[in-house]
Structures are given as C-alpha cells and as structure tokens.
Phi, psi and omega in degrees: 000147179266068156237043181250111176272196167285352183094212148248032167279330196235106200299118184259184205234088188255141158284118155231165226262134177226149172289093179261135169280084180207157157331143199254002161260022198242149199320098178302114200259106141293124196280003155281317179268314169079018157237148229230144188264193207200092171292291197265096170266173166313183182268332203280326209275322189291319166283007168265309167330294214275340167281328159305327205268311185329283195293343156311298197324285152341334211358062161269148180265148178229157177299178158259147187324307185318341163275325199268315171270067213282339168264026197252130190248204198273347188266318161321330171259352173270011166265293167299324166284327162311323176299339192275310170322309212264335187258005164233010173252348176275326176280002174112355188277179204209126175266123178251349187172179167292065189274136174285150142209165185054072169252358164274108198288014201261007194234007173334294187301320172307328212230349165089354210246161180260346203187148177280198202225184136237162160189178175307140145240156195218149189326343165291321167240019157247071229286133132296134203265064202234025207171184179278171198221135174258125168283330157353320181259009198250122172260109172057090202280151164213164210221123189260126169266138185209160187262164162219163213232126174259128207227138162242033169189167199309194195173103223218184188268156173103344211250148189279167184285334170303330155312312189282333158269006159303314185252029152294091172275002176192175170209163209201150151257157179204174170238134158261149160247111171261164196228151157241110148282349172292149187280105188094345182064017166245121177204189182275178164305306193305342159268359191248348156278346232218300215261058133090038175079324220089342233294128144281291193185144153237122150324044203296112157281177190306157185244168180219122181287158181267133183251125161311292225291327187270013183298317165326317127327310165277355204268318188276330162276337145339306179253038160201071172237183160232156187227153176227129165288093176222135208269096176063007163126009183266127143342117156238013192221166142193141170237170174196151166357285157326295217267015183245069167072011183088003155144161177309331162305278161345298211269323161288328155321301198274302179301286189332312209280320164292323193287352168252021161244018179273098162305324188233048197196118229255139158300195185254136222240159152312161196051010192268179186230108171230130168274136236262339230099098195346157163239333189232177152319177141286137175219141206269148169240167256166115201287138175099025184242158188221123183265125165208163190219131172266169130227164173255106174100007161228185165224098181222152178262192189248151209241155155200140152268105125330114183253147141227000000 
C-alpha cells in the first residue's frame, strides 16, 4: 500500500531554528537551507494555522477565513504558510519541497481563483507510487495529474528555461491529491492558500534523471507533451504541457518569481520537490476507483492508482 512515506528518502529542505541579531519578528534563516520560520506570527496568522492543522487533524470542515476575514489578502495568507510551516516542523515534519496549484488557467472560473497559489509539502505526504493509496485521512480528495521537478541547485527569478533545467536533477510524473477543508470546495484564493495549498499527498512515479546531452529534448518535450486521465478505464480528461502556465518549466519560472517578493517565505533551494500543477481538471475520488494517465511525447510512462 503507498501509505509508506518517503521519508528520509527524500531530500529534505528541514527548518530548523537559528539565533539571530534582528528583530525576533522578522524571518529566522537556516544557514544550511536558506529556509526560513516566523518565531513570532502575526496573532491572525497564528489563529488560522492553528484552525487549519485542527480541522485537518479532525477532519471538520470549517467555514473559509475569508467570511469572518473580509480583509484577508494574499500576503496575509502566505503569513499563515510560515506558521503552518514552522508548527509542523515543531511536531517533528520535514518540509521537503513545494506544490503549485491552480497553474491550469483553464480551471481558474470553477475554483473562483485568478492566479496560481503555493504551498508545502512535507516528507509525511509524499509517497512513491508503488501500491493502493488509502483516502481516509483525506477531506473531499481530488486527484490532480502533474509533472513534478526534483532541483539540484538553487532556483531564483530571471533564469530562462534552459537555466532551469540546468538546476533540475530528475522529472517525474505524479499524481496530487489535494483536499479541501471549506465545505463544497468553495473559497477565496487567500484561503486556499492559508489552509496549506490544498495540499494533501503526492503520488511519486518513477524519476528520469536528467542527462545534459539530452536536455535539448527534455527542454522541447516538457512544453509539448500530452496526457489522458482515465477513471476504471473511462477517459475522463486530456491534457498537455501548455496548460500548467505554458509548461512545468514555466510554471517554476513563476513560483521563483513569487516567491522573490515573499516576505515570509524562503525561495527554492537545492533537494527540494516541487510539483508543476494539475494538467487536466480536478476530479473528486473514491475508495475502489483505479485512476491512470498515459502520456505522450515525453519519456514517462503513465501511472495508475488504486484508492481505497
């Protein structure tokens, strides 16, 4: 069963607490990672953290922030992912990488949203894709197909896409299972950001290391390849490259670039795993449904899952 995670399998990008002489309210920086907590959050950001890890934990549905918190914007909810970040590294979790979401603008009008979002991911929800997957700890599971990116050097704004697979050391297909605690899957961006991306479990398929001689090949298939989504053997999608921000290349191009106006929030660092973003819809899932994806044009084979 994949409910065995990676572990210390998986290079992790760990926080940990360093002394510094600064404002004790301004991002604390490990000087091995270059990724950095919040000791001290806002009061807002530390009672949203904490309603969120509850109702995972629980798995209660809560309203979205965003009703009680008619001013709560986007820098404000990326203040609750340090928080969330830094209370689940106090509990023992390994922040390992990174998730996009909603970089397929085609699902923008459904989901309410304008732009894509981020969030953590951590050693705890990130699986090798080797067995049935249990939905059980999961609230209104939905199963995203993506390519995802293992980076083997830092990854900053500016760099062209031949830069950026320059600091790629494998690609992988996967699947996310994102989660909602809002009820119905309706919210703001700023809440969907707050409650952790959505982030559920990532699904790891096998990785292909990247070879320099052949980059020139992975660089052009990345942004043309295609994938079909299918539920027990029914189609239930298609997808391609172009629809993750004009490709997963892309799509890292764009989290660096936010991620360097982010006051509270560490750029992307070597060893971490960031996942590019859905290629197809979203789709809700279901124990006994068997999930699978071909592709086209690149060379990954197509994954399948079993939920139960």
């Amino acid at each position: 069963m994949v409910g065995q995670n990676l572990g210390s399998k998986v290079p992790a990008c760990e926080i940990r607490r360093t002394e510094l002489t600064r404002d004790p309210n301004l991002p604390k920086v490990d000087v091995r990672t270059g990724i950095s907590s919040v000791t001290t959050a806002p009061p807002q950001a530390a009672h949203i953290a904490a309603e969120v890890l509850d109702a995972l934990a629980a798995r209660r549905a809560t309203a979205p922030f965003s009703q009680t918190i008619p001013q709560l914007d986007l820098d404000q909810a990326y203040a609750v992912t340090a928080e969330l970040r830094r209370r689940r590294i106090d509990r023992g979790e390994t922040a390992v990488g990174r998730k996009i979401g909603f970089t397929n603008r085609g699902i923008w009008a459904e989901y309410n949203v304008s732009a894509p979002i981020w969030g953590d991911m951590y050693a705890s929800t990130v699986h090798r894709l080797d067995g049935p997957f249990a939905l059980s700890g999961l609230m209104e599971p939905r199963i995203e197909p993506e390519i995802v990116l293992g980076l083997a050097s830092a990854v900053g704004p500016g760099m062209t896409p031949e830069q950026l697979l320059g600091a790629i050391a494998w690609v992988a297909h996967g699947f996310e299972i994102v989660q909602s605690v809002f009820p119905a899957w309706r919210f703001a961006a700023p809440d969907a950001v707050a409650a952790g991306g959505l982030h559920g479990a990532l699904l790891l398929g096998p990785k292909l290391a990247v070879e320099r001689a052949a980059a020139g090949e992975l660089l052009r298939a990345l942004s043309g390849f295609t994938v079909t989504l299918r539920r027990n053997g029914a189609t239930m999608d298609e997808g391609r490259a172009g629809n993750v921000l004009g490709g997963p290349l892309l799509a890292l191009a764009h989290l660096a670039e936010v991620l360097a106006g982010d006051r509270h929030n560490p750029p992307l660092r070597a060893g971490e795993i960031v996942t590019t973003g859905t290629l197809t819809r979203a789709f809700p899932v279901a124990p006994g449904e068997t999930w699978t994806t071909s592709l086209d044009g690149i060379a990954l084979d197509g994954l399948a899952v079993s939920f139960v």
